[in-house]
mmCIF file of the N, C-alpha and C atoms, coordinates in Angstrom:
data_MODEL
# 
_entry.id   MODEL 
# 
loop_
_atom_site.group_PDB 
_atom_site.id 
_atom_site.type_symbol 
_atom_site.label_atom_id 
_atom_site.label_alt_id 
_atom_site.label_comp_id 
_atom_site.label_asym_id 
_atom_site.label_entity_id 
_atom_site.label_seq_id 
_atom_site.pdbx_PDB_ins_code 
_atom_site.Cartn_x 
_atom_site.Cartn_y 
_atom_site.Cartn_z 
_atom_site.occupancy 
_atom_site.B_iso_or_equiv 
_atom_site.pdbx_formal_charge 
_atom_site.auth_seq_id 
_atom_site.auth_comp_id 
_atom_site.auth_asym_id 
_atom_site.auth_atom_id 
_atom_site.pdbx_PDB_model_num 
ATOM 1   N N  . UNK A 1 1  ? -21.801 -14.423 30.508  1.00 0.00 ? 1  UNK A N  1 
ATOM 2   C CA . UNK A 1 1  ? -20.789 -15.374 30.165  1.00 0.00 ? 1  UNK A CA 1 
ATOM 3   C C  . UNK A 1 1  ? -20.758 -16.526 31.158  1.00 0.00 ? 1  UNK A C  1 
ATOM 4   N N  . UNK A 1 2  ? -21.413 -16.581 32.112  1.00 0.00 ? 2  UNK A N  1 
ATOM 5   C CA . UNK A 1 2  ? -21.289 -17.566 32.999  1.00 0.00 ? 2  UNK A CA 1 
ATOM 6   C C  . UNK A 1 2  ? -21.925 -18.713 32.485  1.00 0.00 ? 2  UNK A C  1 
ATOM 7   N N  . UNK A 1 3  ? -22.728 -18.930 31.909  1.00 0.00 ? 3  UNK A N  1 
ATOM 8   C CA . UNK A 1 3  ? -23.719 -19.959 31.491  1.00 0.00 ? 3  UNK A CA 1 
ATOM 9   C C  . UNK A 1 3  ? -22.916 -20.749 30.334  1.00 0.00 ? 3  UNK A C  1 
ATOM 10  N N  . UNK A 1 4  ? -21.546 -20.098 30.010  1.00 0.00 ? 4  UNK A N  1 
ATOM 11  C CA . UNK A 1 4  ? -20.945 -20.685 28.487  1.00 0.00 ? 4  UNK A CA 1 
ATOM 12  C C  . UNK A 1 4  ? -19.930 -21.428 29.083  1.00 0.00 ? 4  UNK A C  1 
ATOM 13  N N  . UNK A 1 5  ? -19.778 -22.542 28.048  1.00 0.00 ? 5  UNK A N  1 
ATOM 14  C CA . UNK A 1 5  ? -18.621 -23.472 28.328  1.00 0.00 ? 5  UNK A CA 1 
ATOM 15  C C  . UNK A 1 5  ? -17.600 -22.895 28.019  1.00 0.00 ? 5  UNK A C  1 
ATOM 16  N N  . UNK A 1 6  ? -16.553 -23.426 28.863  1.00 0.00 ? 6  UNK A N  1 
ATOM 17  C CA . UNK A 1 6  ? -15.120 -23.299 28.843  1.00 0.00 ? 6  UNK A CA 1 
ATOM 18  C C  . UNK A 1 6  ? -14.653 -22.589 27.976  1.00 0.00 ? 6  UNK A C  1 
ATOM 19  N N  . UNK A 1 7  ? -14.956 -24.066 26.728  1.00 0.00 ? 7  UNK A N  1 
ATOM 20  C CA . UNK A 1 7  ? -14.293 -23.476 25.495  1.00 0.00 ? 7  UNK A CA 1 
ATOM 21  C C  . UNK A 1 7  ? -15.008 -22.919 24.806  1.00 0.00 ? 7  UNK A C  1 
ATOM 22  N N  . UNK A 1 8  ? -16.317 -22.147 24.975  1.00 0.00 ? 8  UNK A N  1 
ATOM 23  C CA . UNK A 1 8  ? -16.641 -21.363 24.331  1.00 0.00 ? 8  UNK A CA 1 
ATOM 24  C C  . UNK A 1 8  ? -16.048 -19.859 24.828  1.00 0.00 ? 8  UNK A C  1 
ATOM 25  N N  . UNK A 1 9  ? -16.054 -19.902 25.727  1.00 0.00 ? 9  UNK A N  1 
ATOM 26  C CA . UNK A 1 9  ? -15.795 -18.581 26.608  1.00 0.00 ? 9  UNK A CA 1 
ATOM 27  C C  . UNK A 1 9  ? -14.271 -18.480 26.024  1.00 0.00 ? 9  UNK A C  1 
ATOM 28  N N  . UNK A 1 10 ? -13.454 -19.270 26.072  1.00 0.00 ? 10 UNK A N  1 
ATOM 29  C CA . UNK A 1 10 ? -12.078 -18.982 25.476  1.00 0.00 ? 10 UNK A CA 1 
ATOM 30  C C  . UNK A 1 10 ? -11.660 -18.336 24.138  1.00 0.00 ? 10 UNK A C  1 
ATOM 31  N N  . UNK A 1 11 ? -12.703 -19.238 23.166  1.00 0.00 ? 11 UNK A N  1 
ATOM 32  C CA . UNK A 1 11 ? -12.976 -18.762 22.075  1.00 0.00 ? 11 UNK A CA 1 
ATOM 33  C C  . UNK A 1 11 ? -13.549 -17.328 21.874  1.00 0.00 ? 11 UNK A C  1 
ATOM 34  N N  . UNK A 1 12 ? -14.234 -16.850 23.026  1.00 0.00 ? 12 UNK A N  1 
ATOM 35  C CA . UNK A 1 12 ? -14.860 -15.220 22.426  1.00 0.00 ? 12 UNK A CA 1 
ATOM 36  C C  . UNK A 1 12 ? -14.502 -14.528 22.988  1.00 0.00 ? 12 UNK A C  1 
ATOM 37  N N  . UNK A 1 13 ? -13.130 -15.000 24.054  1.00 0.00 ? 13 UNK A N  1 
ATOM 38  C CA . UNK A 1 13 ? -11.753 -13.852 24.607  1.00 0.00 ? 13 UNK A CA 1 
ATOM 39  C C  . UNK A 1 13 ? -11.374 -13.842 23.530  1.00 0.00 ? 13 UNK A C  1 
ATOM 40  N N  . UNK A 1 14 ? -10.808 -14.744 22.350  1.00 0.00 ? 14 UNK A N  1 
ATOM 41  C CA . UNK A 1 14 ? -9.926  -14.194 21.445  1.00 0.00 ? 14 UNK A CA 1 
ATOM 42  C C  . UNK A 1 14 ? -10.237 -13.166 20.365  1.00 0.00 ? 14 UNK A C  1 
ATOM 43  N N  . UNK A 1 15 ? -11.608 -13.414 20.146  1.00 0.00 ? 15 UNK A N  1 
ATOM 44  C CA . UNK A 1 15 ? -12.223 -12.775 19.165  1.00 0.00 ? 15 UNK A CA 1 
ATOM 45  C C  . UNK A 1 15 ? -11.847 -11.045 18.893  1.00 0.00 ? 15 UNK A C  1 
ATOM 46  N N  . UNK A 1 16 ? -11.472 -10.351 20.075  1.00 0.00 ? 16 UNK A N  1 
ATOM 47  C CA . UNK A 1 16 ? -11.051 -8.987  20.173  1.00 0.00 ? 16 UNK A CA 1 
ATOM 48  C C  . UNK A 1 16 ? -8.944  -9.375  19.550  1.00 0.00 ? 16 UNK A C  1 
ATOM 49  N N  . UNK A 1 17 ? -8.306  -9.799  20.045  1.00 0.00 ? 17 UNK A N  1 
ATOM 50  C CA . UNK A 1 17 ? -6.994  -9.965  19.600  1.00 0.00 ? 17 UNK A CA 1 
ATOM 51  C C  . UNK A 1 17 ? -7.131  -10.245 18.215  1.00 0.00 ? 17 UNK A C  1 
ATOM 52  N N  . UNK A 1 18 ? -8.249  -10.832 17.604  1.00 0.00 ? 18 UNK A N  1 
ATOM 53  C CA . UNK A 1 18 ? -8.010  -11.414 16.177  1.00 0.00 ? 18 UNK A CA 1 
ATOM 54  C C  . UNK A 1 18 ? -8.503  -10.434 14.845  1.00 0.00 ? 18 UNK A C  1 
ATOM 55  N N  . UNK A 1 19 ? -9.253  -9.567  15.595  1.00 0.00 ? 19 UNK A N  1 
ATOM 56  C CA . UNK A 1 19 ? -9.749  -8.323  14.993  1.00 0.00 ? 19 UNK A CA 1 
ATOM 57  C C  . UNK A 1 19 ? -8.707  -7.199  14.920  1.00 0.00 ? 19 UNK A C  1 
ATOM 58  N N  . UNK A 1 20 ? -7.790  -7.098  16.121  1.00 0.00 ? 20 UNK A N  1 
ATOM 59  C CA . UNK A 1 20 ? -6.397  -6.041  16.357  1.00 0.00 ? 20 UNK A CA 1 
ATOM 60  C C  . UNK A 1 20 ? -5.346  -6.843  15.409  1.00 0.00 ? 20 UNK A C  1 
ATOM 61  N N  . UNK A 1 21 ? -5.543  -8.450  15.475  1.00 0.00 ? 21 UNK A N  1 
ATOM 62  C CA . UNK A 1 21 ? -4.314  -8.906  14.621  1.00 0.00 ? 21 UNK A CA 1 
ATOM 63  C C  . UNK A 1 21 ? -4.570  -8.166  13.104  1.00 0.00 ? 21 UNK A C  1 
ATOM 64  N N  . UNK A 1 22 ? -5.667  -8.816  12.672  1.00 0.00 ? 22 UNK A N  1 
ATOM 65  C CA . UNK A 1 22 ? -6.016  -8.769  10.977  1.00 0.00 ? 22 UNK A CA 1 
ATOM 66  C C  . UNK A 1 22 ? -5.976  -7.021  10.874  1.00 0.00 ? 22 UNK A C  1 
ATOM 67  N N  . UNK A 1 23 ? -6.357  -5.784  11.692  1.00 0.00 ? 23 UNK A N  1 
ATOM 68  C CA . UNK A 1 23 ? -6.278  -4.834  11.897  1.00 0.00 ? 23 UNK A CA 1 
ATOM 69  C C  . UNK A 1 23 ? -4.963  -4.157  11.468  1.00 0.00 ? 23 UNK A C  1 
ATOM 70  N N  . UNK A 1 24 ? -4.339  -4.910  12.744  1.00 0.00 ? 24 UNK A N  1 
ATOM 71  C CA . UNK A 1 24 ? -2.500  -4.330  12.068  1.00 0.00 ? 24 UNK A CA 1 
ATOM 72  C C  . UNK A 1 24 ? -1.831  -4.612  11.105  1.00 0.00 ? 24 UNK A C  1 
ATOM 73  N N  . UNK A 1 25 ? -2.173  -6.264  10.609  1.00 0.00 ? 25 UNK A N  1 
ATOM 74  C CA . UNK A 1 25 ? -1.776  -6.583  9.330   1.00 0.00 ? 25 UNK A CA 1 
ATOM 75  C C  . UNK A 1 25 ? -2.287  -5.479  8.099   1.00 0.00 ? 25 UNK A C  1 
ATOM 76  N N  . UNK A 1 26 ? -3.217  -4.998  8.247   1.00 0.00 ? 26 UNK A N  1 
ATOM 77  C CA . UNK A 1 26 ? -3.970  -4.941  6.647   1.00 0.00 ? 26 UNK A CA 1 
ATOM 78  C C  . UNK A 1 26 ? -3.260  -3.100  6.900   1.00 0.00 ? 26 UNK A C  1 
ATOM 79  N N  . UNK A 1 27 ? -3.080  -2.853  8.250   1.00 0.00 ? 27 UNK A N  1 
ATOM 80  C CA . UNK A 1 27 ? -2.090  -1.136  8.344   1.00 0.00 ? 27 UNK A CA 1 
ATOM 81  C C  . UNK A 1 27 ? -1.040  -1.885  7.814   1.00 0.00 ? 27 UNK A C  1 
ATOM 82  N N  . UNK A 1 28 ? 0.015   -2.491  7.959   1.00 0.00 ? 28 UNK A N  1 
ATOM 83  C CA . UNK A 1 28 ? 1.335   -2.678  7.742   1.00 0.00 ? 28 UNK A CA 1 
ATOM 84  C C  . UNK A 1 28 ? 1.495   -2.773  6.248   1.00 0.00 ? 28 UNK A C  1 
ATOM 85  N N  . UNK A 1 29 ? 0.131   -3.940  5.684   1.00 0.00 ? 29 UNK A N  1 
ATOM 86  C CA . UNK A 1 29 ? 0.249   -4.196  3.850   1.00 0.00 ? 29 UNK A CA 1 
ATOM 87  C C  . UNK A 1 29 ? 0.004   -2.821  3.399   1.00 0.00 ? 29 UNK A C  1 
ATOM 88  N N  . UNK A 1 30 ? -0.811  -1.786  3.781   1.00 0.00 ? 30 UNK A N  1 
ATOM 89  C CA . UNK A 1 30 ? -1.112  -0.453  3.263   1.00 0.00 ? 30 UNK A CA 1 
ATOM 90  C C  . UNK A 1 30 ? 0.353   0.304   3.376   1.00 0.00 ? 30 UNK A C  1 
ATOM 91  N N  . UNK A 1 31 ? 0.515   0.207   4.529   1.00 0.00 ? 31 UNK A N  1 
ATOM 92  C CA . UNK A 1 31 ? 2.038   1.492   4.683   1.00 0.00 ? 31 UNK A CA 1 
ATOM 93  C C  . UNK A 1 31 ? 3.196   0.604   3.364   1.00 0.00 ? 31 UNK A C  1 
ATOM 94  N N  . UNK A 1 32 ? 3.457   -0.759  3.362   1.00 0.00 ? 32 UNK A N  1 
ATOM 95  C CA . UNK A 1 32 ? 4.217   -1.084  2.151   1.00 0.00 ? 32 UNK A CA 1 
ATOM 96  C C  . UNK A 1 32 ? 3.756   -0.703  1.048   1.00 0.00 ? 32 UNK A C  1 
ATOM 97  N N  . UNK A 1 33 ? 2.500   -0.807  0.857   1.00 0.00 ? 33 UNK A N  1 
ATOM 98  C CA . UNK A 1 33 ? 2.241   -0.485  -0.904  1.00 0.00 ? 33 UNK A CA 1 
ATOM 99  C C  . UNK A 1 33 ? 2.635   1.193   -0.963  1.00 0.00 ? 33 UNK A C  1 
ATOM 100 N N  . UNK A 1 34 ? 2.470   1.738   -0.138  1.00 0.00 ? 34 UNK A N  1 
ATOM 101 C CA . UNK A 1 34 ? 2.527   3.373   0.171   1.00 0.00 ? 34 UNK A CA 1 
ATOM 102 C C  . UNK A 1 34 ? 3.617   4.012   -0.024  1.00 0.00 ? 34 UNK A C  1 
ATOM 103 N N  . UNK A 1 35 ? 4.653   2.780   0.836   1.00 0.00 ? 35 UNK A N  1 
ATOM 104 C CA . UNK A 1 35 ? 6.254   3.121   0.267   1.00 0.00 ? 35 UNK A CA 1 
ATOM 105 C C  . UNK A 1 35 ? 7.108   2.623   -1.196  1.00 0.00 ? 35 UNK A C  1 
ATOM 106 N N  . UNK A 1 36 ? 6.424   1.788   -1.397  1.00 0.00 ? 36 UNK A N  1 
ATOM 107 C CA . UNK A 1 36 ? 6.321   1.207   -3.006  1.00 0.00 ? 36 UNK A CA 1 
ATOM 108 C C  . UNK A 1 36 ? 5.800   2.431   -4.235  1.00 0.00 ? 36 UNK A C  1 
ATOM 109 N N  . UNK A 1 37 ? 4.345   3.070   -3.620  1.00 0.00 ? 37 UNK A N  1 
ATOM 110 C CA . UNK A 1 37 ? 4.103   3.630   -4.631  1.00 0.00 ? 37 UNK A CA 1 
ATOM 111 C C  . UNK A 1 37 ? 5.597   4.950   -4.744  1.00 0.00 ? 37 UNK A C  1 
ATOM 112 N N  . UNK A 1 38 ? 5.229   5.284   -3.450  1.00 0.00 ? 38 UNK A N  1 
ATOM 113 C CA . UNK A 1 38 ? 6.571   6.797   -3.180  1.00 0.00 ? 38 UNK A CA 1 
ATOM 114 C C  . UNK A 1 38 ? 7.453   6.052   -4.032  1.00 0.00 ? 38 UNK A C  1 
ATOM 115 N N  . UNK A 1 39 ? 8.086   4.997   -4.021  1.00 0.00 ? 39 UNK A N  1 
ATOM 116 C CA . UNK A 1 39 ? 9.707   4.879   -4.807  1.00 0.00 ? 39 UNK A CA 1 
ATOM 117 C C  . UNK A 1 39 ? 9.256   4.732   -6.098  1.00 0.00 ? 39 UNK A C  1 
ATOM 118 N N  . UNK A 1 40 ? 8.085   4.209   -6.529  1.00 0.00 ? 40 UNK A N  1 
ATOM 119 C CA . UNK A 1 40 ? 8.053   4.370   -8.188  1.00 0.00 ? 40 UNK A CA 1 
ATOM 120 C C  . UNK A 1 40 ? 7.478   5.613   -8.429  1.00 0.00 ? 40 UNK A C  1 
ATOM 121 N N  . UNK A 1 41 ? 7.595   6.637   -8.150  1.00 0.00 ? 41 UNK A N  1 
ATOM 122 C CA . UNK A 1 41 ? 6.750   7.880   -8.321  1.00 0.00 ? 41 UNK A CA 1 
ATOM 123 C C  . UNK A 1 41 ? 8.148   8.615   -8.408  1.00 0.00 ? 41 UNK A C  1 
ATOM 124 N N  . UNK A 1 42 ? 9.090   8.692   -7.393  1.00 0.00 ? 42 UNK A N  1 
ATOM 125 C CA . UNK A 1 42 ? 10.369  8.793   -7.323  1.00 0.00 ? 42 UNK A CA 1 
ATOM 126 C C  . UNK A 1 42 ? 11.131  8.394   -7.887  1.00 0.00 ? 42 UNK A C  1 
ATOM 127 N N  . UNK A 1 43 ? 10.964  7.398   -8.229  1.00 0.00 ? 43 UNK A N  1 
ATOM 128 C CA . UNK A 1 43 ? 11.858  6.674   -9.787  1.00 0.00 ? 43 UNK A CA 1 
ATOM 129 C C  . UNK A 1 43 ? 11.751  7.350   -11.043 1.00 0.00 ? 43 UNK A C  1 
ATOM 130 N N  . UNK A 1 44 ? 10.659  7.892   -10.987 1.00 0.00 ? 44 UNK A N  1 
ATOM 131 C CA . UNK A 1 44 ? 9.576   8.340   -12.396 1.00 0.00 ? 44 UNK A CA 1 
ATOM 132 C C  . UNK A 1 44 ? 10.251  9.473   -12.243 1.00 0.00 ? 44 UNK A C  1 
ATOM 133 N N  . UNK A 1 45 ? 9.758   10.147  -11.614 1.00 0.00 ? 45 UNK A N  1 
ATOM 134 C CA . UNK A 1 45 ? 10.488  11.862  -11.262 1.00 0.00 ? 45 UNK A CA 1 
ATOM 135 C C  . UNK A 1 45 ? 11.855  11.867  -12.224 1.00 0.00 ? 45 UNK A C  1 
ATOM 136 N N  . UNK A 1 46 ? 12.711  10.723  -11.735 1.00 0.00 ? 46 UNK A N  1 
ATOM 137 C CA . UNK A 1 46 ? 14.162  11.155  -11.820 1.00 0.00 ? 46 UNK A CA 1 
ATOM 138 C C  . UNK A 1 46 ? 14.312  10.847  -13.193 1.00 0.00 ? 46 UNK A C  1 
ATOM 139 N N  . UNK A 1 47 ? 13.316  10.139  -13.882 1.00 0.00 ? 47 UNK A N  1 
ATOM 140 C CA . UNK A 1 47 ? 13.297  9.192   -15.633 1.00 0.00 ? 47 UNK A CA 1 
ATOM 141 C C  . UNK A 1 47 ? 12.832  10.390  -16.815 1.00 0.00 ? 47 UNK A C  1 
ATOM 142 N N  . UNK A 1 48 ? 12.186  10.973  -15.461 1.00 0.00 ? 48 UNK A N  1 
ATOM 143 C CA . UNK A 1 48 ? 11.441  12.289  -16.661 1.00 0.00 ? 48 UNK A CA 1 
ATOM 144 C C  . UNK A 1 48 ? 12.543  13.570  -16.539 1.00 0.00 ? 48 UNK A C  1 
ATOM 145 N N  . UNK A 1 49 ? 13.129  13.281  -15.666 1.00 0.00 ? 49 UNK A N  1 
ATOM 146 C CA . UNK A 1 49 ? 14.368  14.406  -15.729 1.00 0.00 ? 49 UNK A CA 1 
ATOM 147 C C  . UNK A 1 49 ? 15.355  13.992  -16.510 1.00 0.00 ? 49 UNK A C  1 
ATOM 148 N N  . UNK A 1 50 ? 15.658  13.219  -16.683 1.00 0.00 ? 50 UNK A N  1 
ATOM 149 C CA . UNK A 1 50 ? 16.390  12.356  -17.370 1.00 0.00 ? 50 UNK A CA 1 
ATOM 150 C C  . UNK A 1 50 ? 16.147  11.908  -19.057 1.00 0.00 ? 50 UNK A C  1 
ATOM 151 N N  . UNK A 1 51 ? 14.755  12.579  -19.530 1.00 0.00 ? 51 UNK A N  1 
ATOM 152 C CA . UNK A 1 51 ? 14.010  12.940  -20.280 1.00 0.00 ? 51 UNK A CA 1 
ATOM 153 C C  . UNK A 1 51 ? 13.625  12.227  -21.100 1.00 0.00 ? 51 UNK A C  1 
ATOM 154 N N  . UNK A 1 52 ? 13.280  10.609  -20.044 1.00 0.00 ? 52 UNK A N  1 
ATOM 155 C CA . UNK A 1 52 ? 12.526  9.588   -20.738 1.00 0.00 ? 52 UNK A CA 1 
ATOM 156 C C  . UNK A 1 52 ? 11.290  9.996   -21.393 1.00 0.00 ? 52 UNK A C  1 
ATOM 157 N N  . UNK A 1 53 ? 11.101  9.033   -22.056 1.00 0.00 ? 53 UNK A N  1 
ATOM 158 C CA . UNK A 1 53 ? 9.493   8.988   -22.441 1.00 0.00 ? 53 UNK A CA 1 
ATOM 159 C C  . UNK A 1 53 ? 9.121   8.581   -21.734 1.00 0.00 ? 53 UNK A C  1 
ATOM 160 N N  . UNK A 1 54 ? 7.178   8.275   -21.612 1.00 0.00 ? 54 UNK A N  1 
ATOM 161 C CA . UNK A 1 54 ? 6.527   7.749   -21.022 1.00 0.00 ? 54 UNK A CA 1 
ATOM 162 C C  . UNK A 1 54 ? 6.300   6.258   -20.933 1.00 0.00 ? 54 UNK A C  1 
ATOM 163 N N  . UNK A 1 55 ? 6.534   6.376   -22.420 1.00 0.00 ? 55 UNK A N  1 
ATOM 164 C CA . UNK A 1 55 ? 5.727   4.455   -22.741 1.00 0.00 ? 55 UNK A CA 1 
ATOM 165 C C  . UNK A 1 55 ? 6.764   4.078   -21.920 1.00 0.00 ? 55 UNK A C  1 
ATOM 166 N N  . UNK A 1 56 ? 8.360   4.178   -21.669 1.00 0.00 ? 56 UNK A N  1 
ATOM 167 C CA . UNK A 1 56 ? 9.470   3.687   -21.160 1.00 0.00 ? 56 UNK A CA 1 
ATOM 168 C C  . UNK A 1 56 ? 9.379   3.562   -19.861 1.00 0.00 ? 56 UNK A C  1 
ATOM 169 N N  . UNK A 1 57 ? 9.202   5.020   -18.817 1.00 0.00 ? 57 UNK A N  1 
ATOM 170 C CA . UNK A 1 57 ? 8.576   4.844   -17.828 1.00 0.00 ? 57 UNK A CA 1 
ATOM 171 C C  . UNK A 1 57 ? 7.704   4.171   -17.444 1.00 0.00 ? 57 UNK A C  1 
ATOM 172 N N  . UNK A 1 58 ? 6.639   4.216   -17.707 1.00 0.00 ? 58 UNK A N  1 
ATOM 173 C CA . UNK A 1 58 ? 5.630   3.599   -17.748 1.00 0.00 ? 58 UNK A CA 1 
ATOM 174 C C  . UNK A 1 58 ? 6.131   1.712   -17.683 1.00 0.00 ? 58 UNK A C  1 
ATOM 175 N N  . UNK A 1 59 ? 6.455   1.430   -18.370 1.00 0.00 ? 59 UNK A N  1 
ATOM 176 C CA . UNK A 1 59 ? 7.280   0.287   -18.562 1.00 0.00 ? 59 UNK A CA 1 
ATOM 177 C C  . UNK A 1 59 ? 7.850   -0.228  -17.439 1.00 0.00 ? 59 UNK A C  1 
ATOM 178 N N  . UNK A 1 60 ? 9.098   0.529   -16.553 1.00 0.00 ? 60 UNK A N  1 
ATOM 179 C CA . UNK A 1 60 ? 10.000  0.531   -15.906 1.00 0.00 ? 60 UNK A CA 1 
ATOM 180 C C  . UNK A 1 60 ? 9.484   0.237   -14.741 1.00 0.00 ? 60 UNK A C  1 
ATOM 181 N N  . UNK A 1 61 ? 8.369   1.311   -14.150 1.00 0.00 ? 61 UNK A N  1 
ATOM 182 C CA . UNK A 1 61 ? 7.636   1.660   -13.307 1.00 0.00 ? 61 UNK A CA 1 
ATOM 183 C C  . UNK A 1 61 ? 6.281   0.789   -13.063 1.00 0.00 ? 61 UNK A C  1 
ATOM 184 N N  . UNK A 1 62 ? 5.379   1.060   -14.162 1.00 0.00 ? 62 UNK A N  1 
ATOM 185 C CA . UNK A 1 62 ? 4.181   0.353   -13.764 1.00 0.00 ? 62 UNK A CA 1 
ATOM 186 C C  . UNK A 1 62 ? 3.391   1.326   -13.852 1.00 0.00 ? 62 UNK A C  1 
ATOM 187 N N  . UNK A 1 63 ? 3.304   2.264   -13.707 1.00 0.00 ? 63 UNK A N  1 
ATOM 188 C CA . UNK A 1 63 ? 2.681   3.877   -13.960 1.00 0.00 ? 63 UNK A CA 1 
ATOM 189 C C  . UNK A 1 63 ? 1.928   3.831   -14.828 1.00 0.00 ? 63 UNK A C  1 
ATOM 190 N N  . UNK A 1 64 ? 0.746   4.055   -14.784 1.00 0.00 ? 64 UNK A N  1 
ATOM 191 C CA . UNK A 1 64 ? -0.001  4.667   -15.742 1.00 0.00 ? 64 UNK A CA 1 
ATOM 192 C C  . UNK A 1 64 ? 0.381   5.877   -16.919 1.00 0.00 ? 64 UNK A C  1 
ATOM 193 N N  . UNK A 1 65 ? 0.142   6.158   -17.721 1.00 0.00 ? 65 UNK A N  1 
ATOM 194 C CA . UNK A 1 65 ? 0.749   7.436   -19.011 1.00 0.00 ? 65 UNK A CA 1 
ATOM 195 C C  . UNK A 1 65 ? -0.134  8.625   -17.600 1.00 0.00 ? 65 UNK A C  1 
ATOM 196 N N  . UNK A 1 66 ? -1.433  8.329   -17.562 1.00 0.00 ? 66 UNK A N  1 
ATOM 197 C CA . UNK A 1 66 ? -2.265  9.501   -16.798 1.00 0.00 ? 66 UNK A CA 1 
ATOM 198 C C  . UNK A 1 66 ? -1.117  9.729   -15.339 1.00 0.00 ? 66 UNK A C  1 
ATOM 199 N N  . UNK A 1 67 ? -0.733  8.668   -14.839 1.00 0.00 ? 67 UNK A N  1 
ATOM 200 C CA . UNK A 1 67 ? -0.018  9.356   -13.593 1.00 0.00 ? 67 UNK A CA 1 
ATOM 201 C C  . UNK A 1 67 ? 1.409   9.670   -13.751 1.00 0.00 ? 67 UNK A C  1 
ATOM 202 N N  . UNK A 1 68 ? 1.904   9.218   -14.494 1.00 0.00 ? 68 UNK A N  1 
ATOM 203 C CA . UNK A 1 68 ? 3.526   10.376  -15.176 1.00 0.00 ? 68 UNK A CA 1 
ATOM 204 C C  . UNK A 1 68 ? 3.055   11.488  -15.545 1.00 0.00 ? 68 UNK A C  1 
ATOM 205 N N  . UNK A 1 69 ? 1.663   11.510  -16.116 1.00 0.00 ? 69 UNK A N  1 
ATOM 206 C CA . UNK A 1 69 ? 1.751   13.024  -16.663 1.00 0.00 ? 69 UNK A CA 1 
ATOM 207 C C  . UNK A 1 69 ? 1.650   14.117  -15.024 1.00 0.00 ? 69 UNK A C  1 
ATOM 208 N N  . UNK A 1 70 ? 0.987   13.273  -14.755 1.00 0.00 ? 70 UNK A N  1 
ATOM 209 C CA . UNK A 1 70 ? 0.712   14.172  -13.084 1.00 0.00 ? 70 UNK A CA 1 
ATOM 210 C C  . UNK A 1 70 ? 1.798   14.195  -12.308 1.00 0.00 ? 70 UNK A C  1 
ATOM 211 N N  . UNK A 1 71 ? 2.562   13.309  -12.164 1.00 0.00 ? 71 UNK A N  1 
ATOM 212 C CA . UNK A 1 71 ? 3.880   13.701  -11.873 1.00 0.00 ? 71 UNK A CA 1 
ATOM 213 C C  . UNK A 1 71 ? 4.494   15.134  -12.372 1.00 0.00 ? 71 UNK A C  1 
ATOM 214 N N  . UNK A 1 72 ? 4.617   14.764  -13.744 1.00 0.00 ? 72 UNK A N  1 
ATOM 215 C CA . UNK A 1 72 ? 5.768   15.782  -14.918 1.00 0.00 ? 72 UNK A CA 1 
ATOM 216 C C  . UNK A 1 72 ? 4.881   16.944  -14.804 1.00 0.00 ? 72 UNK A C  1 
ATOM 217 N N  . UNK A 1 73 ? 3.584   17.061  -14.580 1.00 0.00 ? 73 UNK A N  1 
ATOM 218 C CA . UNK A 1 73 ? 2.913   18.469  -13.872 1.00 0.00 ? 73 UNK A CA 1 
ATOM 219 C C  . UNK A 1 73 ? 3.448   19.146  -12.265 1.00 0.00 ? 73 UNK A C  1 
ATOM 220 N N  . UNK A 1 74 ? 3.227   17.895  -11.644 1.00 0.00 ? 74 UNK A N  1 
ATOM 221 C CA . UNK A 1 74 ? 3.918   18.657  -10.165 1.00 0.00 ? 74 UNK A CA 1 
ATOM 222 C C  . UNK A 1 74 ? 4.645   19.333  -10.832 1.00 0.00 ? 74 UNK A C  1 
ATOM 223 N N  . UNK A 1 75 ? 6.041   18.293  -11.231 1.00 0.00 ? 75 UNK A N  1 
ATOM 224 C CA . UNK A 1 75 ? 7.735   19.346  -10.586 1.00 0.00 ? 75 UNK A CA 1 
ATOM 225 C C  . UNK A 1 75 ? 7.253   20.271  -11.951 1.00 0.00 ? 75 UNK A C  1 
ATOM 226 N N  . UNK A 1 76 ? 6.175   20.900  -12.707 1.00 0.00 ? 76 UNK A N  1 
ATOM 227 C CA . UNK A 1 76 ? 6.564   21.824  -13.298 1.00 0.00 ? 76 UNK A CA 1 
ATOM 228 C C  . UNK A 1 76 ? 7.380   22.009  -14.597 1.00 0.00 ? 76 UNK A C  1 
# 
């Protein structure tokens, strides 16, 4: 690194912070969609107890027919 200018050398300190930035961002967008999916999955739960249909759910939710049914399999 001695042979590099200034501002190059400045520029390829940051390069590690900008990799941890975009890093934590793209954890933080994952853990939201994660808690998004949990509450419409949880929404669903309570629609099928409630003894919606699917197309309705589905509707409400965003759910696929294939993943209500996997739901309404868990609880049994």
């Amino acid at each position: 690194m001695g042979k590099m200018s200034i501002e190059i050398r400045e520029e390829v300190l940051k390069w590690p912070n900008s990799f941890y930035d975009r890093g934590k961002k793209e954890g933080i967008e994952e853990g939201i969609e994660q808690g998004e999916r949990k509450a419409k999955e949880q929404f669903a739960r309570k629609l099928l107890q409630k003894g919606m249909g699917h197309a309705e759910i589905s509707e409400l939710t965003g759910l696929s027919d294939k993943e209500i049914i996997k739901l309404e399999d868990q609880n049994g």
